[in-house]
C-alpha positions as CSV (number, residue, x, y, z in Angstrom):
1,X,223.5,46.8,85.0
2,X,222.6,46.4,81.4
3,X,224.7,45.7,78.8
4,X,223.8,46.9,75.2
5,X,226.8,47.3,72.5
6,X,229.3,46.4,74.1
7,X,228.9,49.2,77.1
8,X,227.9,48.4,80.4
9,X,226.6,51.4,82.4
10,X,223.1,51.9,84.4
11,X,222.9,54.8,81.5
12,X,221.3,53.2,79.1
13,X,218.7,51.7,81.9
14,X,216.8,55.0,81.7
15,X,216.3,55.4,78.1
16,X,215.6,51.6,78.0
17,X,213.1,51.4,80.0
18,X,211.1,54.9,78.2
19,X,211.4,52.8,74.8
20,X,209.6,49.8,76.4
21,X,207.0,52.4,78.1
22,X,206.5,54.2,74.7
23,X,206.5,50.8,72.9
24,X,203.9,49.7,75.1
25,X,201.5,52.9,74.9
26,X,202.4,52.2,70.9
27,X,201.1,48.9,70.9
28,X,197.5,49.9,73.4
29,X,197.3,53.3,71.0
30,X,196.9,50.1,67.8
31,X,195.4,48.2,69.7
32,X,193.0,50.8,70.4
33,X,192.5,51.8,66.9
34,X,191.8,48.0,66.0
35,X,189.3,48.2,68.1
36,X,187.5,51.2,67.5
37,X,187.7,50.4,63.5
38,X,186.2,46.2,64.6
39,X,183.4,48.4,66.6
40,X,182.9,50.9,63.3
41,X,182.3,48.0,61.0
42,X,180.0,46.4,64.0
43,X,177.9,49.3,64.3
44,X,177.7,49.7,60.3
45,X,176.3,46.0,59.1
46,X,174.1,46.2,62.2
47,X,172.8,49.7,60.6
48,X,172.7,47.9,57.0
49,X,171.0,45.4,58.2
50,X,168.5,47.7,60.0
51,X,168.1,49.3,57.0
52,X,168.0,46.0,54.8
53,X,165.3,44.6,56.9
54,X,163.6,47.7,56.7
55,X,163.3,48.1,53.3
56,X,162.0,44.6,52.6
57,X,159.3,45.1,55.6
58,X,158.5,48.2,52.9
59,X,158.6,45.9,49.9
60,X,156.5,43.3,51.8
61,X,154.0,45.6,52.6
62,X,153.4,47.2,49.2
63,X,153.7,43.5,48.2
64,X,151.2,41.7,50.6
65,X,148.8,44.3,52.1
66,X,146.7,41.5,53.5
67,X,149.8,40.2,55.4
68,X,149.4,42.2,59.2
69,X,151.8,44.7,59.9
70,X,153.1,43.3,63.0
71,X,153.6,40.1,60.8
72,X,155.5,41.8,57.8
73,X,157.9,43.1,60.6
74,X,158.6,39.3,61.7
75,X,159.0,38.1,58.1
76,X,161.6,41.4,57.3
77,X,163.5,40.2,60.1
78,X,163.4,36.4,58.8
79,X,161.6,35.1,61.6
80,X,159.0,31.9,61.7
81,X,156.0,32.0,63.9
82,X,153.0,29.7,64.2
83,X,150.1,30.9,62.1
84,X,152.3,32.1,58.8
85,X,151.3,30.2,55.7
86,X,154.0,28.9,53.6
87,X,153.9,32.3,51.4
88,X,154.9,34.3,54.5
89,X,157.6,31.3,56.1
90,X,158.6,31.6,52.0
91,X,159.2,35.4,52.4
92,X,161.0,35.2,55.7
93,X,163.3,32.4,54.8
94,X,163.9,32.0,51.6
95,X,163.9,29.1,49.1
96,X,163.9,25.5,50.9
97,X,166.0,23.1,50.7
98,X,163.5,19.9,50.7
99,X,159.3,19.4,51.7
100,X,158.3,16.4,53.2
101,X,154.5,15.1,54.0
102,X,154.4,13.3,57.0
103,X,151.6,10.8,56.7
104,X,151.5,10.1,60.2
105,X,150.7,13.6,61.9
106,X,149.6,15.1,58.5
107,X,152.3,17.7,58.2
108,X,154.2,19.3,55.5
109,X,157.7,19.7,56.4
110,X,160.3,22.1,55.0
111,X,163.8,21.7,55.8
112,X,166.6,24.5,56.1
113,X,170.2,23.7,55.8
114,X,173.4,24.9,56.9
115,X,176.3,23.9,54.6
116,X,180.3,23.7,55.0
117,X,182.9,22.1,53.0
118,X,184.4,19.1,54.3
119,X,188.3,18.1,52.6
120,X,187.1,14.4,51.8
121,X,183.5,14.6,51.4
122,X,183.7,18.2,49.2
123,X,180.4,20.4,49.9
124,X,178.4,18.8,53.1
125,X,174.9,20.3,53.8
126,X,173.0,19.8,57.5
127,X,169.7,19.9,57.9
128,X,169.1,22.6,60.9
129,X,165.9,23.7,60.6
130,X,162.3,22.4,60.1
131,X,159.2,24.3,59.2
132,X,155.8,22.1,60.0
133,X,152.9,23.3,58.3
134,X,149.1,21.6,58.8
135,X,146.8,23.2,56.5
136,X,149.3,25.8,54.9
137,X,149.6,27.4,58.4
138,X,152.6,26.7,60.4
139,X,152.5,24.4,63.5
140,X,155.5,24.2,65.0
141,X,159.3,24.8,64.3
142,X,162.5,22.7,65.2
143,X,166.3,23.6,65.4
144,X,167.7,26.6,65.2
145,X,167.0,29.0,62.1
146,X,170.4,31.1,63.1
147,X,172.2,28.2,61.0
148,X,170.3,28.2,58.1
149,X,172.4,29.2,54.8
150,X,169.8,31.8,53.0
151,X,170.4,32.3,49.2
């Protein structure tokens, strides 16, 4: 039996239990929408970012026609590979944070940072990602360039 205002009657057990089945399609239909309008905005930045990248792989090229092709589509996309000079790793990354020479292997290295703000310490940056150049070309890279804050 339920009890609802005083009455008790299994009357109001039907209508009850149609709210609750309503409610529930209410709260999947929102849920639903949520959803749909999270995979909208998803769909969109990935575009604008297509189109972002695209544009500066344009740019680059108008830019740099020496650069190769297949290269100017790497630094659009902000990716390092061995062989860039610092021009192109400049281009795909942005402005460093810091260049180091390390006299033991010869290198030049450029570090990339990731910042947060800490409550004590006030604006904290990380150093995530390093850039070793020999001769202006790049070497080898360390840590992971997803983390890097790019200005």
């Amino acid at each position: 039996m339920a009890w609802r205002w005083g009455v008790c009657g299994d009357d109001l057990h039907g209508p009850l239990e149609k709210f609750n089945e309503n409610a529930g399609a209410m709260k999947m239909n929102t849920n639903g929408k949520i959803f749909s309008l999270l995979l909208v905005a998803a769909l969109c930045l990935t575009l604008a970012s297509c189109a972002t990248s695209q544009q500066k792989a344009e740019t680059l090229a108008v830019d740099h026609p020496d650069w190769p092709p297949e290269l100017i589509e790497e630094i659009a996309q902000g990716h390092v590979t061995v062989g860039m000079t610092s021009d192109m790793v400049a281009a795909a990354m942005g402005k460093r944070g810091d260049s180091s020479f390390d006299d033991k292997t010869g290198e030049e290295v450029w570090t990339y940072y990731r910042g947060y703000y800490d409550y004590q310490d006030g604006a904290v940056w990380v150093p995530v990602y390093f850039v070793f150049f020999k001769n202006d070309r790049v070497v080898r890279t360390e840590g992971n360039r997803n983390e890097v804050f790019t200005w």
